[in-house]
N, C-alpha and C positions, 0 to 999 in steps of 0.2 A: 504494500500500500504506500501512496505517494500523499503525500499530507502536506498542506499550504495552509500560508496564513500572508492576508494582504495587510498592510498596514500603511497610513497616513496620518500624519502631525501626531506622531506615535501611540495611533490610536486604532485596534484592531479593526477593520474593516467586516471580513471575511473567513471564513477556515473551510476549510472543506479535502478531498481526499479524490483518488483515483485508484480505481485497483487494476487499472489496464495498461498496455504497453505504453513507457513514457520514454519518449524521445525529443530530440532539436526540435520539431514539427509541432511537438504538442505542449513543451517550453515557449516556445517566441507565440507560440497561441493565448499562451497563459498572463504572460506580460504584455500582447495587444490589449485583450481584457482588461486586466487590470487597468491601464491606463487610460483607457477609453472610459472607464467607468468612474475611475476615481481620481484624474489627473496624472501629468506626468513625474508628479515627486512620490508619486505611491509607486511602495515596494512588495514587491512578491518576493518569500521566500520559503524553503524546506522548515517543517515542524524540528525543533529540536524532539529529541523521545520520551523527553520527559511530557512536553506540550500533546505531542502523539498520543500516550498514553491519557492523558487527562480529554480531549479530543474525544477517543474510544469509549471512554468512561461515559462522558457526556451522551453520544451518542446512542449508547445501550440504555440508559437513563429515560433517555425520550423514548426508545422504541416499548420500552415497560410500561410507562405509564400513559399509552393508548390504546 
């Protein structure tokens, strides 16, 4: 799993995840996005694993309680 988190005026944007082949193609896709969305001084970057982990948590969290 590929885990993102976008951020501007150091303020989390986004998080989200891929569990498909990540390549160059689906990188520069990911930072068009981003900047489309949120200006050009937002940054896209990989989850540390600790963020991953808590992410995950979250994640299973909302699928429980619907």
């Amino acid at each position: 799993m590929f885990a993102f988190i976008i951020k501007k005026d150091l303020q989390v944007k986004e998080t989200f995840s891929y569990e498909v082949p990540f390549n160059e193609t689906t990188q520069q896709s990911l930072i068009e996005y981003t900047h489309a969305n949120y200006g050009p001084e937002a940054m896209l970057r990989q989850m540390t694993d600790e963020e991953k982990a808590d992410f995950t948590l979250q994640a299973q969290d909302s699928i429980e309680t619907k």
